[in-house]
MIDOGU-594829 format. One record per residue (C-alpha): residue number from 1; residue in three letters; x, y, z. Coordinates in steps of 0.05 Angstrom, whole numbers, padded with zeros to 5 digits. Each point is the difference from the previous one (the first is absolute). Layout:
% residues N
SITE/NUM/ala/X/Y/Z
...
This chain:
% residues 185
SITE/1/unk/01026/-00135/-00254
SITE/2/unk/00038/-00072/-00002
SITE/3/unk/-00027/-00055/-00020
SITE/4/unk/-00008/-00047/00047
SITE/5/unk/00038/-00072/-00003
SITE/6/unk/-00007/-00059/00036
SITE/7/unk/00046/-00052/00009
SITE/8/unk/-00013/-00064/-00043
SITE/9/unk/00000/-00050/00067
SITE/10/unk/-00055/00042/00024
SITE/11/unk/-00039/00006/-00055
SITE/12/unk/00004/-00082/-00009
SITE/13/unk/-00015/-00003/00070
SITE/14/unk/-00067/00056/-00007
SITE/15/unk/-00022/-00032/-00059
SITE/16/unk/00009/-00077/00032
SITE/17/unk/-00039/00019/00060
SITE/18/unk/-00060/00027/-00045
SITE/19/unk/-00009/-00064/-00044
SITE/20/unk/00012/-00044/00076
SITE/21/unk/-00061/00042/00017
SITE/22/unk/-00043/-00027/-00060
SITE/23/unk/00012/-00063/00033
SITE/24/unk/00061/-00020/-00057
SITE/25/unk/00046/-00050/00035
SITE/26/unk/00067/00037/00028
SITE/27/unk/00055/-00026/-00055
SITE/28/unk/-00047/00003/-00058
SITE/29/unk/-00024/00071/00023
SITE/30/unk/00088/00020/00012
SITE/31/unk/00008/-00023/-00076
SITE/32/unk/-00060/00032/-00029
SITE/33/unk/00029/00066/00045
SITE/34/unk/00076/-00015/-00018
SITE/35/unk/-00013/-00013/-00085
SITE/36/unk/-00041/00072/00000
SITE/37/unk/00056/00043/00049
SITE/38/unk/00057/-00035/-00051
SITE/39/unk/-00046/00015/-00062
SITE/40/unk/-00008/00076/00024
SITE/41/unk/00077/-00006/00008
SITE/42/unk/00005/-00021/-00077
SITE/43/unk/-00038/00064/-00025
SITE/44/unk/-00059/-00053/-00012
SITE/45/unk/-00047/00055/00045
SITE/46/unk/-00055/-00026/-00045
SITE/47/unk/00011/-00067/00031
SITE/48/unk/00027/00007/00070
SITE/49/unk/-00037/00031/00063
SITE/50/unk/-00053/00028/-00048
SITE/51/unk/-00032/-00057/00001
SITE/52/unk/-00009/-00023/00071
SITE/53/unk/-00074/00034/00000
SITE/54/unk/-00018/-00034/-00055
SITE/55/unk/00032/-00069/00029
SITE/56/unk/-00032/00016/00064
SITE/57/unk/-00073/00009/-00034
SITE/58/unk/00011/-00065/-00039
SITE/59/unk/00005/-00033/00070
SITE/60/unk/-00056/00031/00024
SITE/61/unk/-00044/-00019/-00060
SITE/62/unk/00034/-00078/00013
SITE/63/unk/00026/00008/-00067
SITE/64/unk/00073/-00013/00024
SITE/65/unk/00004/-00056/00041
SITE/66/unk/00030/00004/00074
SITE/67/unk/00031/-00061/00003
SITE/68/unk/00020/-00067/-00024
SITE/69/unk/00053/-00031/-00048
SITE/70/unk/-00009/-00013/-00064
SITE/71/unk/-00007/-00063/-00045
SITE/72/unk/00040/-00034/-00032
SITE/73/unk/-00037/-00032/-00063
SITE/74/unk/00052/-00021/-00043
SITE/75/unk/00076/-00014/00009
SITE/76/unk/00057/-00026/-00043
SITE/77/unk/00049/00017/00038
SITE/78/unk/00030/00063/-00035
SITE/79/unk/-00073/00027/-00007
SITE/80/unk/-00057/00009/00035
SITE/81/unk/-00074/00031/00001
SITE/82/unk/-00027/00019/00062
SITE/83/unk/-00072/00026/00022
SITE/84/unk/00013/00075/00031
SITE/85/unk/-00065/-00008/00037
SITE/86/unk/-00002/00076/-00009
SITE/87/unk/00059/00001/00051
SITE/88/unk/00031/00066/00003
SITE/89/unk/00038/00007/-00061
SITE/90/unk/00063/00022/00029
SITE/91/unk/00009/-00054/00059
SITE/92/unk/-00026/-00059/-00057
SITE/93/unk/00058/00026/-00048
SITE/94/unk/00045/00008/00040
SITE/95/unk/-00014/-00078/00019
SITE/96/unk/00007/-00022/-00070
SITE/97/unk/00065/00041/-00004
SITE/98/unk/00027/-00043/00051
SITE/99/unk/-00026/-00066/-00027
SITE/100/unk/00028/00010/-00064
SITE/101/unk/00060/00022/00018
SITE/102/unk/00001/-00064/00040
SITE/103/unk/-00020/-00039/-00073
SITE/104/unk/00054/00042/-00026
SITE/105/unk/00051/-00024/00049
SITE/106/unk/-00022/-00076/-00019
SITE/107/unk/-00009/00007/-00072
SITE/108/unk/00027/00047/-00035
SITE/109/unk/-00065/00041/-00013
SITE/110/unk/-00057/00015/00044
SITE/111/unk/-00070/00026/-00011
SITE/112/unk/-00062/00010/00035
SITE/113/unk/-00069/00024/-00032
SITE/114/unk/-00049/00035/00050
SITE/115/unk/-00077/-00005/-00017
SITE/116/unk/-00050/00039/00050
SITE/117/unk/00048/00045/00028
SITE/118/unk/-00008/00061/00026
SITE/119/unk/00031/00069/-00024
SITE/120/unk/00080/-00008/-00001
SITE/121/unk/00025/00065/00003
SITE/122/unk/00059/00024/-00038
SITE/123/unk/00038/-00059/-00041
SITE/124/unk/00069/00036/00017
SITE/125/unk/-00001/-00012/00073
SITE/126/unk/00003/-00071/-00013
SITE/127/unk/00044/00007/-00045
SITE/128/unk/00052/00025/00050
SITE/129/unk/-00011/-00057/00043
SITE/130/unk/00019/-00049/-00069
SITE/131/unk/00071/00037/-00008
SITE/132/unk/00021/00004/00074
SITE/133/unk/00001/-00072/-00005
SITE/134/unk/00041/00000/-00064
SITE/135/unk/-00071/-00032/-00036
SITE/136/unk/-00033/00033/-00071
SITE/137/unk/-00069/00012/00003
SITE/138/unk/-00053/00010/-00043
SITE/139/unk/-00067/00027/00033
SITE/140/unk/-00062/00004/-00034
SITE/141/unk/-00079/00018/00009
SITE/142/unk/-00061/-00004/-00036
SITE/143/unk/-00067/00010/00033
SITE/144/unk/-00059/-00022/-00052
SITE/145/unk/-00052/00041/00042
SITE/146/unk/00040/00061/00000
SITE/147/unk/-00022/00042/-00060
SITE/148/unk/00040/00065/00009
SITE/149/unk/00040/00011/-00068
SITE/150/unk/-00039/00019/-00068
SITE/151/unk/00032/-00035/-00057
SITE/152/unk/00030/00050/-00046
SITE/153/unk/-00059/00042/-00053
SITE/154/unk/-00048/-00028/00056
SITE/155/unk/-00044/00037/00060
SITE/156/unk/-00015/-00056/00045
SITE/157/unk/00049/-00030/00039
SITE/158/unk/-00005/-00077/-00007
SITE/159/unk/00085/-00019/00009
SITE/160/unk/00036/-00014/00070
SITE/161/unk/00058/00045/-00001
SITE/162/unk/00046/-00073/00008
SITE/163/unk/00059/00028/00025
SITE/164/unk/00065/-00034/-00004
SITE/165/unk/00059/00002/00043
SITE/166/unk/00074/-00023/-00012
SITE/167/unk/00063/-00006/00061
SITE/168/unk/00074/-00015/-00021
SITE/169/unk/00051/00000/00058
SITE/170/unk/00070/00026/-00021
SITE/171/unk/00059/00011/00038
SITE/172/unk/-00023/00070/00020
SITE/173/unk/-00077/00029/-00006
SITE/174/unk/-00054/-00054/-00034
SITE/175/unk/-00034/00013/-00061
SITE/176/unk/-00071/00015/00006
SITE/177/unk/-00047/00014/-00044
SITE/178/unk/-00083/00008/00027
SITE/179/unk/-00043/00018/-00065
SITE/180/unk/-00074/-00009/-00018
SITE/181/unk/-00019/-00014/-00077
SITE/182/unk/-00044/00065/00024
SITE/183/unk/00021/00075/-00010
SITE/184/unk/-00049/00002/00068
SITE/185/unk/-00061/-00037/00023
């Protein structure tokens, strides 16, 4: 029997309408949909559509936040640290992608530095939205409460897997790279 494939505007659109119906505002819930389709797209499986029931109980416990902005509490000009609020992850990164691309634009350089966010997803996807603009990008995460990786001899995990993701546009397909300092959390 075939497997059965769906196309990736409907899935966006299926997996939009479910976080809408958590009560997630409409263009954070189509980023949150559009960063895990794209990260499914990638390979990432680990990080794409697999994890809208987990999002979706994270709303439902009020542990991801519906709605908002974040804030700002520092800027000089090519950086910035912002409060996530525990937005969702992959609407308040997406933000910062665009504000320091914006820094970028002004001053050579830009950089933002999220505290309180929410679960980002997979670092490649934004990583793809860096090149397509002709921008590098770094992307990185660290979650102190997240104790998932055992350090190595060890058999309690007490680490955050800190993944770290790199974009380089070239005149044909970018250069990404998505890696955690983790074999696996």
């Amino acid at each position: 029997m075939a497997e059965k494939r769906f196309a990736a505007a409907t899935l966006v659109a299926f997996a939009t309408s479910l976080v809408e119906r958590s009560g997630v505002r409409n263009d954070m819930a189509r980023d949150v949909a559009d960063v895990l389709v794209t990260a499914d797209l990638l390979g990432h499986t680990t990080h794409g559509l697999a994890l809208l029931a987990p999002y979706l109980g994270e709303i439902e416990r009020g542990t991801m936040t519906k709605s908002g902005v974040p804030a700002v509490v520092s800027d000089r000009g090519a950086a910035q640290t912002w409060d996530g609020r525990r937005l969702p992850g992959p609407w308040l990164t997406l933000r910062a992608l665009d504000a320091a691309a914006k820094m970028a634009g002004e001053n050579g350089t830009g950089t933002v530095v999220i505290r309180r966010s929410h679960h980002i997803a997979c670092l490649a996807v934004y990583l793809i939205r860096a090149t397509e603009r002709g921008l590098v990008a770094i992307v990185e995460s660290s979650d102190p409460i997240v104790a998932a990786v055992v350090p190595h001899g060890g058999i309690t995990p007490i680490l955050t897997p800190n993944p770290i993701a790199a974009g380089l546009p070239t005149s044909g397909d970018p250069i990404l790279i998505d890696t955690s300092s983790s074999i696996t959390s």
